[in-house]
N, C-alpha and C positions, 0 to 999 in steps of 0.2 A: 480683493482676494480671489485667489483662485487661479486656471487656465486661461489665458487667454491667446486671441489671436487678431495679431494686427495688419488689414490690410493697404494700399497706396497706391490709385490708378487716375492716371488724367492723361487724354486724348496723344495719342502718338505716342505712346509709352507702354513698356510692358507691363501689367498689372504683376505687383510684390504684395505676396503673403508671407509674413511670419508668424507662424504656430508654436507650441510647446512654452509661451510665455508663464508663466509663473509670480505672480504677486503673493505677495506675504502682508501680512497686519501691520501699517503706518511706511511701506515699502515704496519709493518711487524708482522706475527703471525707465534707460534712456534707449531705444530702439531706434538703430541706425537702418533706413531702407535706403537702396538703389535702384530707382528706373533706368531702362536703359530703353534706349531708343529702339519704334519698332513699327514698320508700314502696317504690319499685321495683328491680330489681337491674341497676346498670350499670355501666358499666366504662370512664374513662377511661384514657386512654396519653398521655404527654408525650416524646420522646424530645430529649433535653438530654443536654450533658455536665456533667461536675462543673465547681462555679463555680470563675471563677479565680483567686477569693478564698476561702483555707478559713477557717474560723473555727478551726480545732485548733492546737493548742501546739503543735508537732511537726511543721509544713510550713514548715521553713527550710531544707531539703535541695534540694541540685541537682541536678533528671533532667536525662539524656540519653537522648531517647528511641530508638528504636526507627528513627526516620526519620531521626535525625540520627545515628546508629552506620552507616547505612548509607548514606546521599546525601552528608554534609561531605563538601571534600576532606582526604583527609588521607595526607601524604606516609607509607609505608613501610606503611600499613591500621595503623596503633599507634593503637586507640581509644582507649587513656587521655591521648591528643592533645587530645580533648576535655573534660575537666578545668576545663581555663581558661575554658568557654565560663558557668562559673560564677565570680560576683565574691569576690574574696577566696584564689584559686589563682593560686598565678607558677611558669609552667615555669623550673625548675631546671637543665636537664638542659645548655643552651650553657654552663654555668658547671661542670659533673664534668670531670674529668680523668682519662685512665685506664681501666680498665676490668675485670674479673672476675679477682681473682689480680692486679692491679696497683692499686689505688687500696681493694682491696678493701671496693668501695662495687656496690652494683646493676648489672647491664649493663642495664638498665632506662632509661625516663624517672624523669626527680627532678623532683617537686611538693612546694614549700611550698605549705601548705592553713593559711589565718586565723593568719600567721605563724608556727606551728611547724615545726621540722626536718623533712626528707623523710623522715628513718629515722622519723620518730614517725606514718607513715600505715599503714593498713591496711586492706589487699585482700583481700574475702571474695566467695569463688565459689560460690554458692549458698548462703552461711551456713557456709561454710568457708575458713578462710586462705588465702590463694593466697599463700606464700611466695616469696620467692629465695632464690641460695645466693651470701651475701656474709656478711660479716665485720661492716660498717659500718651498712649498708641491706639489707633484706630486701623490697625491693620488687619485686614480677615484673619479668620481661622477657629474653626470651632473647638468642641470643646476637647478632642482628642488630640490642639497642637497641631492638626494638618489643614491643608487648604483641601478638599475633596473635591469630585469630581473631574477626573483625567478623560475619562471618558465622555466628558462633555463638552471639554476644551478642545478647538480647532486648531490656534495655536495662538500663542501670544510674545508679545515684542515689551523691550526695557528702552523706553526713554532715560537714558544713564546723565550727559548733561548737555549744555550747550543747545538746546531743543529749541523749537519753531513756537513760535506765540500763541497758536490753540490750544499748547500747552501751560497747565496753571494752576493753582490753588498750594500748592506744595512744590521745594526747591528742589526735593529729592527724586528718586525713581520715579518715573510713569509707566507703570505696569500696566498696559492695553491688553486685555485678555478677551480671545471674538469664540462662542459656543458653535459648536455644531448646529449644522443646519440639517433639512430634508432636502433628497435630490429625486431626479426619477426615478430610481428603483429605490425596495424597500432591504435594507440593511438594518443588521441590528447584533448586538453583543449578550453576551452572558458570561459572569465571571464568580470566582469565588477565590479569595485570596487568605491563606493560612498562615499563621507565625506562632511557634510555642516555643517552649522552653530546653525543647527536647535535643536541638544545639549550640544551645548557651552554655556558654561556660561562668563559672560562678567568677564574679567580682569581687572586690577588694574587702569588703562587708560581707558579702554572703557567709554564712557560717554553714559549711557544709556545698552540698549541691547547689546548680541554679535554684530559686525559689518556683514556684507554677508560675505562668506564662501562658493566655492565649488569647490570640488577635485574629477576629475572623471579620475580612471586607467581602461582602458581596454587593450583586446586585448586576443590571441592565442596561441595553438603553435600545433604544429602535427608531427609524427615522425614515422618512419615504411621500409620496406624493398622495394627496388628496386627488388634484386634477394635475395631468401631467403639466410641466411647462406653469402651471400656475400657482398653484396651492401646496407647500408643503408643510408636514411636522415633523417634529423631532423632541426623542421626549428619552430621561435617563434618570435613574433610581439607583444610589449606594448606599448602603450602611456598612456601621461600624462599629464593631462590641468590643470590648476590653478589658480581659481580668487576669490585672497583675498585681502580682505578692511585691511590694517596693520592701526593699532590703535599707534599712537606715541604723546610726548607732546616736543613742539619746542618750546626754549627759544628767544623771540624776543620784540626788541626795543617797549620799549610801547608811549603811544600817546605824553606826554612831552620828552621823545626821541626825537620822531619824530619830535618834536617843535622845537626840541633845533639845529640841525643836518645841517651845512654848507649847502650851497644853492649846491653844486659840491657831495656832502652827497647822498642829496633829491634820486636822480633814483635809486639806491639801498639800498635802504629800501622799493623798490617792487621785494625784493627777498626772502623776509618771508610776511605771511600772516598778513595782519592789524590784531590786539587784538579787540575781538568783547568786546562791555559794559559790564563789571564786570567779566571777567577774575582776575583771579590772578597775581599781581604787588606784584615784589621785587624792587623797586625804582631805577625804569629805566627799565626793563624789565618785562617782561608780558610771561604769560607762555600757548600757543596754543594747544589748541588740534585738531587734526586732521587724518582721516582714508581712505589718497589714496590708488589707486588702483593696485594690482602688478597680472599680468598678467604671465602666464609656461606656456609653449608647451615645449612638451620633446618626442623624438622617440626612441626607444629601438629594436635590432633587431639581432638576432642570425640565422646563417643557420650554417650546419653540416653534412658534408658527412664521411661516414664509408667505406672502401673497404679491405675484409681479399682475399689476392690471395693465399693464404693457412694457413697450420697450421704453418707456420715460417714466414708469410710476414704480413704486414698489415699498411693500412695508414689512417692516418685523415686527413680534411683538415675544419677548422675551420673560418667564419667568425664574426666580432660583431662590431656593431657599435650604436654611443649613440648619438641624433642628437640634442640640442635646443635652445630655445630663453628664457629670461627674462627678462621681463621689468618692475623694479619695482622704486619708490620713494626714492631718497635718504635717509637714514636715519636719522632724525631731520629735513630734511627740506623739505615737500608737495607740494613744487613748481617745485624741481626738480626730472628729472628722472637717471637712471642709465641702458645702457639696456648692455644687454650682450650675445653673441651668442658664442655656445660653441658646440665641435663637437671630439667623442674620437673614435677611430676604431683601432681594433686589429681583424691579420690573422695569423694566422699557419697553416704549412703542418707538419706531424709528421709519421716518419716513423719507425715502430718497424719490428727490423729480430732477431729471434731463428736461430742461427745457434749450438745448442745444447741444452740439458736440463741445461748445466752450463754454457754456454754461450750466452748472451744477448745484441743486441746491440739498442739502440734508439736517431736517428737525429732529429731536430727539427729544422727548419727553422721560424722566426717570422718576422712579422713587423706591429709592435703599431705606431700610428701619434693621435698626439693632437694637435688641435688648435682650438684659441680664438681670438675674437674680443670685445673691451668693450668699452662704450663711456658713458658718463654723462653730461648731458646739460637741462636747464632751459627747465621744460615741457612745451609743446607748449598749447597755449591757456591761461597762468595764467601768471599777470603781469610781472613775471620775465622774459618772452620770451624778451619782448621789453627792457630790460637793454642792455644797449650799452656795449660792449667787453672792458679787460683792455688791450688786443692787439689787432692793427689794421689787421683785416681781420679773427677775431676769434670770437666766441661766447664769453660772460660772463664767467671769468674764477671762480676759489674759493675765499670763501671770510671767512676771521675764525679771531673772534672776543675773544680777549682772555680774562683774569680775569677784572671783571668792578671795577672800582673807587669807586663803592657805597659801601652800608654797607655788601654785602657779598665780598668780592674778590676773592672768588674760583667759583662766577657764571661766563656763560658764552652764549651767544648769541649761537644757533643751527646753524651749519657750513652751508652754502650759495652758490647757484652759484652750477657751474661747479664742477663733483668731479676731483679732479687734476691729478685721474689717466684716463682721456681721452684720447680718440683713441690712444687705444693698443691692438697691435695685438701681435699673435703669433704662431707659426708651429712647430711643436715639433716630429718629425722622428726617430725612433729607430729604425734599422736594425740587425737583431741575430739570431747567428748560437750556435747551442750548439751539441755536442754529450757525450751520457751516456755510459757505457760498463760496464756489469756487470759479473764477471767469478767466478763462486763458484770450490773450490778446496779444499778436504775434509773438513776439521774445518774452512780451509778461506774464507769470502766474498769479493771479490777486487772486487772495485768501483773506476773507473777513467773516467775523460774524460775532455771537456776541452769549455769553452763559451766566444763569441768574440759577439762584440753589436759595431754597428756605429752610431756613435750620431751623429744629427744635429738639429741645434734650429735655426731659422730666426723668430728674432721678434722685433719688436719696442717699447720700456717697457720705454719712456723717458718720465715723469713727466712734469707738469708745461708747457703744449704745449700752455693750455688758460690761464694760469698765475694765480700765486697766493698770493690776497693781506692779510697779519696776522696784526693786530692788537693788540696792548698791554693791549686796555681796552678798558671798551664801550666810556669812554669820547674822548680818542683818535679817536674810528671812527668814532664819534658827527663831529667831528675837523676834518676829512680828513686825519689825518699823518700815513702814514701805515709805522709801524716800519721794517716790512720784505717784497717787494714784489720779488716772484721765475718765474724764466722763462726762456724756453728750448726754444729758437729762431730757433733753425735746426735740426730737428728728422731726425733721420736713424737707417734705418734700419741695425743691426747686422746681422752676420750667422757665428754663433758656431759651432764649429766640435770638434770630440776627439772620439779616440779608447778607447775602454774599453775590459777589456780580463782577462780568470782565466784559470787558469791548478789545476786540483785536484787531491788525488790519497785517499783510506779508506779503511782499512783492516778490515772487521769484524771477529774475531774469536775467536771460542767456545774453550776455553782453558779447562774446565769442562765442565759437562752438568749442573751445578750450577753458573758458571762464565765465562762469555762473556767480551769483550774489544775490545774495535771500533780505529781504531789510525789512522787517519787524516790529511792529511797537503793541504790547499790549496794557493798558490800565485796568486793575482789580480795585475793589473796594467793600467794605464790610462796612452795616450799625451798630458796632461793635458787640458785647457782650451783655445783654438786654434780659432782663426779670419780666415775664408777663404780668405780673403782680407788684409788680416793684418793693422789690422783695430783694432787690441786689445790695448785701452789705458789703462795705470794701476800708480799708484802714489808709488814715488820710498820716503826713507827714507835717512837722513844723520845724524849723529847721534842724531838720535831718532825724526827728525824732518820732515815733509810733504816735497815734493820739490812743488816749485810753476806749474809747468809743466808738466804733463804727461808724462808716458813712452810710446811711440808707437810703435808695434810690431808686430809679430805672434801671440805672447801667452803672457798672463797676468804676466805667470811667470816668475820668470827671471832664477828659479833653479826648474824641475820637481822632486819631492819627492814622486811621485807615479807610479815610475818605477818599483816598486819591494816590493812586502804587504803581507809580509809572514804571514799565521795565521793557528798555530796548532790548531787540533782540540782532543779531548781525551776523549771518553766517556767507562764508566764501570754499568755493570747489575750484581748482586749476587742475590742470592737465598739460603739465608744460611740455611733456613729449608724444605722450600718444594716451589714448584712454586707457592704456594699462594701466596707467601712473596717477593717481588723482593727489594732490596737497589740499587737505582740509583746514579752515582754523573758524572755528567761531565763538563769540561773546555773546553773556544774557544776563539779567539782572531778574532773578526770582524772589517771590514773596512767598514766605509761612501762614497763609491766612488761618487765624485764630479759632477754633471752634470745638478745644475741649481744655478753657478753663476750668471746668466745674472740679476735678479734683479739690483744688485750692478755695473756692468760692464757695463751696458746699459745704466748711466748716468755720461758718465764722458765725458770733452772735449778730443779732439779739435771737435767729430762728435754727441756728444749729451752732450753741457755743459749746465748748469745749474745755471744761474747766479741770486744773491741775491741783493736788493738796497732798502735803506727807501726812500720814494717817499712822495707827498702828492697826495689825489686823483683827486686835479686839474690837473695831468703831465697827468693822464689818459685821452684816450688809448695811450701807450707805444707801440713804432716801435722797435721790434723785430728787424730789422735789421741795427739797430745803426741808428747814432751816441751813445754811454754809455756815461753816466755820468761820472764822476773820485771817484764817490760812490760807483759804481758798484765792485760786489766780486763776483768769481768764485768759485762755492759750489762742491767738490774733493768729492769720493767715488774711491768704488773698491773692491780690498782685497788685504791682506796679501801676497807680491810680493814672498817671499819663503815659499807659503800655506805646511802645513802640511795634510796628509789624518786623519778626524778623526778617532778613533780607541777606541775598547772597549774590555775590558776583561770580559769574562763572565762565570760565577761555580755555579753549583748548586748539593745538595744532595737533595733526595727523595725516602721515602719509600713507597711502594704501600703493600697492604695490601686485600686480596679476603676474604670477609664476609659473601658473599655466592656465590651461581652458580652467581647468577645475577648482584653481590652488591659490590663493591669495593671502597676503602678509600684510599687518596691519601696526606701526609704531606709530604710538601718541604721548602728547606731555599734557596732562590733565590738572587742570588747576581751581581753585576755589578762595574768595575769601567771603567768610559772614558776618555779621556784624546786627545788633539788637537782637541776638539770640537770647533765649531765657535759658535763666539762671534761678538754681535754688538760695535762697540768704535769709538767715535768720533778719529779721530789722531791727531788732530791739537788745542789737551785742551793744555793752558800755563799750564806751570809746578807749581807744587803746593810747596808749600814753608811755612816756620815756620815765625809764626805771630812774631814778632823781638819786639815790645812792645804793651803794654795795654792803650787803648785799638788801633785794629790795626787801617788803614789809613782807611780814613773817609768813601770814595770810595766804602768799602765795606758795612756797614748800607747803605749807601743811596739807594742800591740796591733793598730794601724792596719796596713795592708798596706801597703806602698813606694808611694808619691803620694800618698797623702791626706796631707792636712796634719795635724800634730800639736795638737790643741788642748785644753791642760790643763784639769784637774776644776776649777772654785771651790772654796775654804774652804763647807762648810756642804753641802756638793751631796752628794743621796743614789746613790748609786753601785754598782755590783755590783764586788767584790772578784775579782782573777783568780788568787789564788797557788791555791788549793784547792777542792772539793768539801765541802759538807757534810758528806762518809762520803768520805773519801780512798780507800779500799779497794774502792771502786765505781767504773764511769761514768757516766754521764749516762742519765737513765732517761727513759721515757715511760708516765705514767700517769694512768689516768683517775679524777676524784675528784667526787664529785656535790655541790660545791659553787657551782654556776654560777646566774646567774639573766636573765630574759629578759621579756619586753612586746610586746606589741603593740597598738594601735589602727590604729584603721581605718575610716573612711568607705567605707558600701558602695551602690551605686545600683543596681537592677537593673530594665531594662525589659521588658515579656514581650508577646511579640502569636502569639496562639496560631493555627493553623492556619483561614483565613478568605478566602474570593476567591483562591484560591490560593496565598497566600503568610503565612509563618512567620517571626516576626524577634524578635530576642534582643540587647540590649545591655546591656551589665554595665560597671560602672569603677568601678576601688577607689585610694581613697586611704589610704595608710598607711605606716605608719613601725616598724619591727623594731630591735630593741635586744635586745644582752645581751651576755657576755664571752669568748664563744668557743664554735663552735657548731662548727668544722670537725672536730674529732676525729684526724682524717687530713687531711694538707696535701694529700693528691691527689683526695680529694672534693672539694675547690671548688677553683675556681681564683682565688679571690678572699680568703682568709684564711691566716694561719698556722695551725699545728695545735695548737700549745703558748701557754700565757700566757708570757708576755713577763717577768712578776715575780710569780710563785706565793704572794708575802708581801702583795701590796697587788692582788689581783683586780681592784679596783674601774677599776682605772687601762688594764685591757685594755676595759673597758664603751666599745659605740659601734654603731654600725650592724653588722645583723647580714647574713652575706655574700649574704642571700638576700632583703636588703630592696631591693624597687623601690618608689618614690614615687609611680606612675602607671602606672596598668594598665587599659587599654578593650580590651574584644574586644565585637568584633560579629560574627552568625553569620546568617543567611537562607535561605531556600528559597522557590524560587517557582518553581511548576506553571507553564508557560506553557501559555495558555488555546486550542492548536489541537488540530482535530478535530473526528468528528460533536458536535454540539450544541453547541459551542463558540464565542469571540468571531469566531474565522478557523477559515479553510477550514470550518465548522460542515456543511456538504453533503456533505462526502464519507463514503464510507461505506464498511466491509469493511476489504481488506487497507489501502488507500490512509489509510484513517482510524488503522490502526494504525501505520504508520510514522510517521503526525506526529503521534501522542498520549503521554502521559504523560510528556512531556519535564521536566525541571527544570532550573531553574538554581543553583549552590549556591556561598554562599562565605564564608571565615572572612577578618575582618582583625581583627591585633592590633596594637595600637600601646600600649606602655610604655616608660620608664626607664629607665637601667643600671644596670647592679649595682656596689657599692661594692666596694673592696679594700684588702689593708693595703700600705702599699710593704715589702719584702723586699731585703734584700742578701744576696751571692753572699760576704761574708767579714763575721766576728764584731767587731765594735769591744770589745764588753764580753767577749769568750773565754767564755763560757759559755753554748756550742750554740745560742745562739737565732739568728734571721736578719735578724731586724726591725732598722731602724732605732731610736739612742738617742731618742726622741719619743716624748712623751706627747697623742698627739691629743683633741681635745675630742669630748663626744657631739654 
């Protein structure tokens, strides 16, 4: 990275310099010199940058420079904002639902990168993982939703697909992100960034004005020489406060509700706000508005030490860390709160030795830790504190009131109480060693080396601690009958371990000065999914059926299939007419390595079970420690006992195209298939069977809630059966099994006009199309899928647009210097202080214009009685 300058001199020849070189983060460029013949000794200089066409296999990656981390606008400083300003990334993040301990997905931004899932990206901070602390996604981002620290970013580049073999662990985006450094002089920033209310306009909800609003980022940073030429630091401090009024409208029991509602009813129904006079009623329910209060603190912090002990040695040693709190309102409900503390830190040491101009060697030692803590409970001071727990010795758990009896039956009462994902913690430790070695041998580039990571997770991720009562309809919770109550009577804490490890080897070589060929092979491997305690429960199958009893053990698995994850790599650059013109295409076969089951594996008996029973709310509160009822059912999770690694195959062609010195054109056809993706599935749905006459057994209409119309099966119609469970002795499970498979194509156009006459411009547009059969995992990471397949027996039938396909995606992104000051178009005469106020001005702007995202429709009651929510419909791809 950096300046560079390349010179080329041997006997009878003029000595060639070229200067003004330019590297960027994972960038190679090809510098063409000319000796010319010469009795004499002399010395030309050309100063250029690198052309803006490379001729190398390996420049299909997206920088973010340096100017553009720091001039775009970008709401909240979240530099991985910029992402999309490369073709083939769709911000995610309007479609998450939820958030840290509630969706147990990233608090993070979510990027699909070249069609794959957001968990399948990864973020390295100097050559080290920048982790999160989630269950679902492991993507940074604290607890304000932004990635901070712009001012410590240098710049960084998107591994999007078709990538070189030191790339690995994950199929999606490689996010290389390199910190500022110290140079000889001492530089340094100060900032203070404002955002309130004061030109918002009110939304859709607001009732009246914007609600208050205020977001203050400040902070520093300073960077400079210890000893000149040797020794530098660089060190940078952000925070971030946050206090906003969130505007929401909560469906709750209205005043003949409240009339009607068992005397054992009465205390919770001070878990939603009383309906003030003349609110809006849909008969029985009443719809609230209201704008509590959600409170950020967030710490951001970078230090950085540089040390060259010569021209062959040199070390970095890098820290960062992201510190905070959030306490905001539950979603739907202004009684209750959700707080969440969150805390991410990554360190590297990184040593580079020249022990020749062709040979290079670079070690890198890291270690990332995440962790969280998150709890939700009745805010204190508003009548819901004072509801009595549905366990003895516990707060108020959840309480979710499903389709009402009235005249709509898809409303539903705003969820209540406690969020179920209370007091959950979790520690998340990655330990990694990696070494590079690079040996150039005339036309050869060899690239080998080899990366080892020690995982550990200790966390407590068990549901249902304050219990949770569901409800089949609002008359049902008038009545007291709760059709479903959950409850995890004895949380423990897990501690996951598993090696993780790759060996690569990549031969680049210039077979022509027109054609180059990159040829690759890396193998990964993993000890799979490992209990330090053996303490790993996991639910075995027999022909094709749940067993009532957990398997307990070492490891989940009962067969590891991620011993050995060969995946070629093969990439090709032509240049059939001149280096204007480069033809790109290359192939790679990437692996998802495994290393945040513990959602799934954190609740399962005998040491975090999760037991389901209809109750009425007179039994409340319920003793967690038995005596059970003979109603009582144990709720099975896990995964796929001979998990497969996901895997993806991934081709692309791309022609680049130089328009001018400055200006280059970029069309590609991007391609993907996946296969042993996971998948959500209940295991334990009865087998689905041919309706035997017309119409079928009665069983199945009656299923329908009061107003739908009854409308009988046909003779011949394939059908889900309601008397039973596959394992009667069980309920209804969720588990992940790595049978899913997924696509993508894509048309991708990319325009590039590099920094010229003052102005920088960039336009990207991808056309493509995402397919496969279930990608949500968790119904509260997208807002746009189910989490479950719909029929576990025929997959094929869940296959359709995947939740994070858009059809059309252009961003465009610019910078332009305007040209006042001395020397300049205007004002060019002035001089001194007057010339510095009207200089270096810019102007900068990002527009994105795309698609929407697709969704499956979802009902609020079960027509086939077997847990799922979807509509009976088979949609087309």
């Amino acid at each position: 990275m950096g300046q560079y300058q390349v010179a080329v001199s041997k006997p009878g020849f003029e000595q060639a310099i070229r200067s003004g070189i330019r590297l960027v983060v994972g960038q190679e460029a090809r510098v063409d010199l000319r000796l010319e013949v010469s009795t004499v000794q002399a010395e030309v200089t050309v100063t250029q940058d690198a052309p803006m066409v490379s001729t190398t296999t390996r420049d299909i990656s997206g920088l973010v420079s340096e100017q553009q981390v720091k001039d775009l606008p970008l709401n909240g400083r979240s530099y991985d904002l910029l992402l999309p300003l490369n073709p083939g990334i769709v911000n995610f993040t309007w479609m998450k639902t939820g958030g840290t301990g509630i969706s147990n997905s990233t608090t993070g931004n979510n990027f699909a990168v070249s069609g794959n899932r957001p968990q399948q990206n990864l973020f390295l901070l100097n050559g080290v993982e920048f982790t999160g602390a989630a269950e679902n996604n492991m993507q940074p981002g604290g607890t304000s939703g932004m990635l901070l620290g712009v001012d410590a970013v240098r710049e960084f580049n998107v591994q999007r697909d078709s990538y070189g073999a030191e790339f690995g662990k994950r199929p999606g985006g490689q996010v290389v992100i390199v910190t500022q450094s110290g140079t000889n002089q001492w530089h340094g920033t100060a900032f203070e960034f404002l955002r309130n209310n004061v030109l918002d306009a009110p939304n859709f909800f607001d009732q009246g004005d914007a609600p208050p609003f205020r977001r203050n980022q400040f902070g520093a940073s300073l960077g400079g020489p210890v000893q000149k030429d040797k020794t530098f630091l660089f060190g940078n401090y952000e925070g971030f406060r946050q206090s906003l009024h969130q505007t929401s409208a909560t469906f709750v029991p209205d005043a003949a509700s409240r009339a009607a509602a068992v005397p054992s009813v009465q205390p919770l129904l001070n878990l939603w706000p009383t309906p003030p006079a003349g609110a809006p009623d849909f008969s029985g329910i009443a719809e609230v508005f209201s704008s509590p209060l959600q409170t950020i603190r967030e710490e951001f912090g970078t230090a950085r030490a540089d040390h060259i002990f010569s021209e062959r040695d040199t070390l970095a040693g890098i820290y960062t860390i992201d510190d905070g709190q959030d306490f905001t309102a539950t979603p739907l409900d202004p009684f209750s709160s959700d707080v969440a503390m969150l805390r991410e830190q990554v360190a590297t040491l990184e040593e580079t030795h020249v022990f020749s101009p062709a040979l290079v060697n670079n070690a890198r030692f890291g270690f990332s830790r995440a962790g969280y803590f998150f709890t939700g409970e009745p805010t204190p001071g508003t009548p819901a504190a004072s509801v009595p727990g549905f366990l003895i010795g516990h707060p108020v758990g959840a309480l979710v009131v499903g389709g009402s009896a009235a005249s709509n039956p898809q409303a539903q009462l705003g969820l209540a109480g406690s969020n179920n994902g209370s007091n959950l913690r979790m520690a998340r430790n990655l330990y990694t060693f990696e070494d590079h070695v690079t040996l150039t041998r005339g036309r050869h580039q060899l690239e080998f080396g080899a990366w080892f990571q020690r995982f550990q997770s200790n966390e407590t991720i068990a549901l249902s601690q304050f219990g949770q009562a569901t409800f089949s309809s609002l008359q049902t919770f008038l009545n007291g009958t709760i059709s479903s109550f959950l409850f995890d009577p004895s949380p423990t804490e897990m501690n996951w371990r598993s090696l993780l490890g790759a060996w690569y080897g990549q031969d680049t070589i210039r077979v022509t000065p027109r054609f180059t060929m990159t040829l690759g092979f890396r193998d990964e491997f993993t000890t799979g999914w490992n209990e330090a305690h053996g303490r790993a429960a996991n639910y075995m199958f027999s022909n094709g059926v749940i067993s009532t009893e957990p398997h307990v053990g070492d490891s989940l698995f009962t067969v590891n299939n991620a011993k050995f994850l060969p995946q070629p790599r093969i990439g090709v650059a032509w240049s059939p007419f001149s280096a204007k013109t480069v033809i790109r295409a290359g192939f790679g076969m990437y692996n998802d390595l495994q290393d945040a089951l513990g959602y799934r594996a954190d609740q399962n008996a005998p040491f975090n079970p999760t037991f389901t029973t209809p109750l009425t709310v007179s039994q409340l509160p319920f003793n967690p420690a038995g005596p059970f009822p003979a109603t009582v059912k144990l709720i099975p999770g896990g995964v796929q006992p001979d998990m497969h690694t996901p895997t993806l195959i991934s081709y692309s062609l791309r022609i680049q195209q130089q328009l001018s010195p400055n200006t280059s054109l970029t069309v590609g056809y991007i391609g993907s298939h996946g296969y042993h993706q996971l998948i959500g599935i209940d295991a334990n749905e009865p087998f689905p069977v041919i309706c035997p006459a017309s119409p079928c057994p009665a069983t199945y209409p009656a299923t329908f809630p009061a107003g739908i119309a009854n409308t009988p099966v046909p003779a011949g119609a394939y059908f889900v059966p309601t008397t039973t469970k596959a394992n009667p002795a069980i309920a209804s499970t969720w588990t992940w099994f790595s049978e899913g498979v997924s696509s993508y194509n894509a048309l991708q156009v990319d325009m590039n006009r590099r920094f010229s006459g003052g102005l920088t411009l960039r336009g990207v547009y991808t056309f493509s199309k995402v397919l496969d059969d279930g990608d949500s995992l968790n119904a509260t990471t997208s807002g746009g899928g189910p989490a479950l397949a719909s029929n576990p027996f025929n997959l094929r039938s869940d296959g359709g647009l995947g939740t994070f396909d858009v059809r059309h995606v252009a961003v465009a992104n610019a910078s332009y210097t305007l040209p006042l000051g001395y020397g300049k178009r205007f004002l060019g005469s002035v001089r001194g202080l007057r010339s510095a106020a009207v200089s270096g001005w810019t102007v900068n702007s990002i527009v994105t214009l795309q698609g929407g995202f697709p969704f499956s429709p979802q009902l609020s009651y079960n027509p086939a009685n077997n847990g799922r929510s979807r509509i009976q419909l088979s949609l087309g791809r």
